[in-house]
C-alpha positions in Angstrom: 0.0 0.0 0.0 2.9 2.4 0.4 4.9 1.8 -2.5 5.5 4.7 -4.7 2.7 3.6 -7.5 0.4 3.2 -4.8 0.7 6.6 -3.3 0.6 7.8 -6.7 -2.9 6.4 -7.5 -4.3 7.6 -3.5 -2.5 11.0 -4.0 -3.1 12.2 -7.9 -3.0 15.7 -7.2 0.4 15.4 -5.4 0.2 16.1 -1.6 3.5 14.0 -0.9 5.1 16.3 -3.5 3.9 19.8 -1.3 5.0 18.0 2.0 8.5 16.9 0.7 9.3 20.4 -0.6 9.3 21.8 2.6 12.6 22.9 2.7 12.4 24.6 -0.5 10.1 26.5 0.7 11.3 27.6 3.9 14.1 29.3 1.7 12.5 30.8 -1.1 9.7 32.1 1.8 12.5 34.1 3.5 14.4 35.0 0.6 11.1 36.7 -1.1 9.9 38.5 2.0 13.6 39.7 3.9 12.6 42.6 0.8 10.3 43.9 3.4 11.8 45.0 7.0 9.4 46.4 9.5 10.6 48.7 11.6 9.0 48.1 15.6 8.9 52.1 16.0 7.0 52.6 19.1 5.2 49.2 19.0 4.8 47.3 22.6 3.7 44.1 21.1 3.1 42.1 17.6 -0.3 39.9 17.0 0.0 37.8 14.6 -3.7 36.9 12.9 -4.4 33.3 11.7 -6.8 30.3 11.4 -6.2 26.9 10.3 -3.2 26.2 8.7 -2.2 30.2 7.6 -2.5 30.4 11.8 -0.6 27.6 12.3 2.5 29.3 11.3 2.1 31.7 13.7 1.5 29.8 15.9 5.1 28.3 15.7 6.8 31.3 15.3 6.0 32.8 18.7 6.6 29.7 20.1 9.9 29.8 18.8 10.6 32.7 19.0 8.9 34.9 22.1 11.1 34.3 24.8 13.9 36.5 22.4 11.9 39.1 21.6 12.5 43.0 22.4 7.9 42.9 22.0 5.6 40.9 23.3 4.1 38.5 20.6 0.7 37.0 20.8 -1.4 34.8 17.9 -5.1 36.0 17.3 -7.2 33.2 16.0 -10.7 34.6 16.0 -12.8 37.7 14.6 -11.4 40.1 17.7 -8.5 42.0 18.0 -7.3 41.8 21.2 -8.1 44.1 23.7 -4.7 44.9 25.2 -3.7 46.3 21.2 -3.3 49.7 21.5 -2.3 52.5 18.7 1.3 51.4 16.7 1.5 47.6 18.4 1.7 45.6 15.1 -1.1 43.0 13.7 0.7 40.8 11.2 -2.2 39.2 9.1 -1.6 35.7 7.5 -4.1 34.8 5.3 -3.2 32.2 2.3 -6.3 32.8 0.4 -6.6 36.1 1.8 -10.4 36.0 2.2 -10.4 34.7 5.5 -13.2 36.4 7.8 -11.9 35.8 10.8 -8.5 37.4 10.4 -10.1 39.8 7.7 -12.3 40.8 11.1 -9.2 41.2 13.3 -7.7 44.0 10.5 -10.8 45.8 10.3 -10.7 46.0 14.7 -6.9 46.7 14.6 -7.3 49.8 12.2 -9.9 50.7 14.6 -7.6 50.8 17.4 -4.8 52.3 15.1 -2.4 49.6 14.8 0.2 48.8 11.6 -1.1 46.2 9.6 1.1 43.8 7.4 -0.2 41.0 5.5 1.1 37.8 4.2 -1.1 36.3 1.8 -1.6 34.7 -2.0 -4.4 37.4 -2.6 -8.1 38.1 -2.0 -9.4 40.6 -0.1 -5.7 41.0 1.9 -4.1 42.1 -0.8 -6.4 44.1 -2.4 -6.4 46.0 1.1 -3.1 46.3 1.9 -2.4 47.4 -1.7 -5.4 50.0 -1.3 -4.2 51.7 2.2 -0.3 51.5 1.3 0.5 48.7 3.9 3.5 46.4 3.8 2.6 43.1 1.8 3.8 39.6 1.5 3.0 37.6 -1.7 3.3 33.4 -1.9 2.9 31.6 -4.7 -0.6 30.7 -5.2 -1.8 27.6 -6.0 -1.3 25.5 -3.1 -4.0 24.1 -0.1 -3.6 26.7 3.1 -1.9 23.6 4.8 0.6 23.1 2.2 2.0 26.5 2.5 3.4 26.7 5.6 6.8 26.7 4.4 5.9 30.1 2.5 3.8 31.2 5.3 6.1 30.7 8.4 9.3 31.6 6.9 7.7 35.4 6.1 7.5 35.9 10.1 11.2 35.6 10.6 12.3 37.7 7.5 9.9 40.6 9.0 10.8 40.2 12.4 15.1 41.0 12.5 14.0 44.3 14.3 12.3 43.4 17.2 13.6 39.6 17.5 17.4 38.8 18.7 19.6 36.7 16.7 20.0 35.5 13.2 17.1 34.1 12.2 17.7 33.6 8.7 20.8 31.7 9.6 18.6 29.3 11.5 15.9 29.0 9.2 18.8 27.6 6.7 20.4 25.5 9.2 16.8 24.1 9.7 16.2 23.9 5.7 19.3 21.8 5.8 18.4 19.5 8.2 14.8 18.8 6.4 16.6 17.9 3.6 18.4 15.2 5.1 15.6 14.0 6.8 13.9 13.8 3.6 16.0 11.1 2.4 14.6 8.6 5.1 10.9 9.9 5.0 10.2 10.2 1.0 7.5 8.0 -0.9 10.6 6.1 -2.7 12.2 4.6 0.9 10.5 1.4 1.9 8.3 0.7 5.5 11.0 -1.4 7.1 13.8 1.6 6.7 11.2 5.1 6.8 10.0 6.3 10.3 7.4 8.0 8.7 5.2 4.9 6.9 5.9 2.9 9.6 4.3 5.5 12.5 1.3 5.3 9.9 1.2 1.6 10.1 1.0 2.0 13.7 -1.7 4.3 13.7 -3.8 2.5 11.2 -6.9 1.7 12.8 -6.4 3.7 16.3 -7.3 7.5 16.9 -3.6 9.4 17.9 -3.8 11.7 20.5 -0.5 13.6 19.8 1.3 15.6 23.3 4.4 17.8 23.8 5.4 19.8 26.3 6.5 23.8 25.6 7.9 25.1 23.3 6.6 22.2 21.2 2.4 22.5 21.3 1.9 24.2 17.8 3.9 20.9 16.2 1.4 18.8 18.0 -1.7 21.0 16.6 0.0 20.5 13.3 0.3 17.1 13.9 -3.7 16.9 14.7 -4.4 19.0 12.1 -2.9 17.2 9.5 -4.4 14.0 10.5 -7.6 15.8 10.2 -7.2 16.9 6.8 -4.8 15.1 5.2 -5.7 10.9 6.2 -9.3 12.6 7.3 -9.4 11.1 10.8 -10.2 12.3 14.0 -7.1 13.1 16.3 -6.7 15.4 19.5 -3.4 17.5 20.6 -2.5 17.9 24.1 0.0 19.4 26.3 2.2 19.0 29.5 2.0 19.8 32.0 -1.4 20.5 31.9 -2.5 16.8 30.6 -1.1 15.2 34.0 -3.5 17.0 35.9 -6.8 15.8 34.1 -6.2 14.1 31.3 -3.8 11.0 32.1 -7.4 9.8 34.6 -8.9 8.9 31.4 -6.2 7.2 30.2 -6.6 4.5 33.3 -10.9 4.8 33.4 -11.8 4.3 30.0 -12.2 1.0 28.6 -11.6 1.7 25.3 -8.1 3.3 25.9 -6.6 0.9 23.5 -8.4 2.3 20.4 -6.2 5.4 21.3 -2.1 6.0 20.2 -0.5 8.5 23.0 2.2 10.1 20.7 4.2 12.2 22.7 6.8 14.6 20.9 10.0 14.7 23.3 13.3 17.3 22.6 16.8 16.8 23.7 16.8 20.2 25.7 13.7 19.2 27.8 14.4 21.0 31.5 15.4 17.8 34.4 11.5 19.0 35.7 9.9 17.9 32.7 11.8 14.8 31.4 11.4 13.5 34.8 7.4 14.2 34.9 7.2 12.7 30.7 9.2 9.9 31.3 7.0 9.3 34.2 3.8 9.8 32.8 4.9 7.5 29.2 5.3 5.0 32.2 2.0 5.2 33.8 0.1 5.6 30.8 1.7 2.2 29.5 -0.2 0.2 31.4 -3.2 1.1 29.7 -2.2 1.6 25.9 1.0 1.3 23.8 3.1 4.9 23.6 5.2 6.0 21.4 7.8 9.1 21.6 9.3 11.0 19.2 12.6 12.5 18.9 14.6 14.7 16.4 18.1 15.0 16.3 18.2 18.4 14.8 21.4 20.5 16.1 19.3 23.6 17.0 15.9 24.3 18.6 14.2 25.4 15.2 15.6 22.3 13.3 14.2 20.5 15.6 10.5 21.5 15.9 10.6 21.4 11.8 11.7 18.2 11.7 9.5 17.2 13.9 6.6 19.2 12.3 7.8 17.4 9.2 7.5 13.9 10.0 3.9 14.5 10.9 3.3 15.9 7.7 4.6 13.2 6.0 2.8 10.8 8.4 -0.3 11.6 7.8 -0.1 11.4 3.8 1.0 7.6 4.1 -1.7 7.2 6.8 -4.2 8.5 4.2 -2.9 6.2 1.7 -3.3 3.3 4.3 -6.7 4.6 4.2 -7.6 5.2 0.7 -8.5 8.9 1.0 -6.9 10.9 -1.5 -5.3 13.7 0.8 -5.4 16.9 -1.1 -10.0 17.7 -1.2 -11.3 19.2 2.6 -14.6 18.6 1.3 -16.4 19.6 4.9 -14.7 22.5 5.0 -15.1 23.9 1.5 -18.9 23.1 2.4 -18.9 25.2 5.5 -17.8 27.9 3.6 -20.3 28.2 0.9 -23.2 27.9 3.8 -21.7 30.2 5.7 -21.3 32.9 2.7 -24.8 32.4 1.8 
């Protein structure tokens, strides 16, 4: 089922293709939006405005990324710009199609308030905007489902960000590009089951409902994880996080019944504080007496290597579980559906 003809036939329009070229991505992203520097001026703090997976690369960067910033950062998924915005703080909106109403919604309040607006975007109503009131703009290439332009997407944040964030980010980013490119070689569609982590996680999975957890800085890879079991292999799956999950959530691992039908994948990282190792290996030992658990580990050099790489053997993941499942990865026919009723 996961031979390269066989993907082919599941995945015509070429979802494997958009995951794999990641790194590409990542580079030519940065390269095409370090045009546009944004000075921080007087701004006390940047929101960055997303949903689904345009907000998912926000969601990332300030996790990355916050605890070296000069500004506070902060990710607005929703209609409202927040209420601690306040005249000059930036609102960076990321839109892929550029139509979407949430983030389209937190603009519209943000102007109110008097904030700077950048977008990042392939069009729509974003661009005609930002074009229309003189505001710094982004482009990525159009063409591509929301999901499968994160590469384009995230890599814009950094590029934009050199004022108020420390460091050399686009160093990093290419360090991290690097390492995806390597990793690629063990997680494409041509490397067999018995030699690629990636079709053999979706083996495991097959027929089980993952639950995917990380601790800090790591809880936007585990949404991304969800999400792209959602969409991509079009199952259900549920991202958690420490430390909160051992104070609810690890009681229903050891009431339910059913706990079995469930895959605890928890996403671990070589720099975890003593505190946390001690309370995940802990809890991977308590919540193996109930259901199998699997970890996951990247062996990235930096932080932001490792969080992509990570990132990116979910995304390959859950293509080959779609293939296990015959669902051609690439239509989100429930959401294009929502959509139209809700523009009606």
């Amino acid at each position: 089922m996961l031979e390269p003809a066989a993907i082919r036939r599941v995945d015509p329009a070429g979802m494997i293709d958009i995951v794999a070229s990641l790194p590409e991505q990542l580079l030519e992203g940065y390269r095409s939006a370090e045009q546009v520097r944004i000075d921080s001026g007087d701004a006390r703090r940047v929101f960055v405005a997303g949903m689904g997976g345009s907000g998912i690369a926000g969601d990332l960067f300030v996790a990355w990324a916050s605890d070296r910033s000069k500004l506070g950062m902060e990710v607005v998924r929703g209609y409202q710009c927040p209420a601690t915005a306040a005249p000059n703080d930036i609102l960076i909106a990321v839109s892929y199609s550029g139509d979407t109403e949430e983030t389209l919604s937190a603009v519209a309040g943000a102007e109110k308030i008097g904030c700077r607006i950048v977008g990042i975007t392939s069009g729509g109503k974003l661009e005609a905007l930002c074009k229309a009131r003189g505001y710094p703009l982004i482009k990525v290439p159009r063409g591509l489902p929301p999901r499968g332009a994160f590469g384009d997407l995230f890599a814009s944040l950094p590029a934009i960000s050199e004022d108020w964030v420390y460091g050399d980010l686009g160093h990093e980013l290419e360090r991290a590009a690097a390492h995806l490119m390597r990793l690629r070689e063990d997680y494409g569609a041509g490397v067999p089951v018995r030699s690629n982590p990636a079709k053999a996680l979706a083996v495991k999975i097959r027929g089980k409902t993952p639950i995917v957890y990380a601790a800090p800085p790591y809880g936007p890879v585990a949404t991304r994880w969800k999400t792209q079991f959602n969409e991509n292999a079009e199952v259900l799956a549920w991202a958690s996080q420490f430390p909160e999950a051992d104070h609810n959530e690890i009681v229903g691992w050891g009431g339910d019944p059913h706990a079995k039908r469930f895959l605890p994948i928890i996403l671990r990282d070589r720099e975890e504080t003593p505190e946390m190792a001690r309370r995940l290996d802990v809890t991977k030992k308590i919540m193996s007496r109930w259901t199998e658990v699997h970890e996951v580990r990247d062996r990235g050099e930096t932080l932001l290597s490792r969080m992509l790489g990570t990132l990116y053997l979910g995304d390959f993941t859950s293509v080959y579980l779609a293939v296990l499942r015959n669902v051609d990865p690439m239509p989100v026919k429930p959401i294009a559906e929502l959509k139209k009723r809700l523009a009606a």
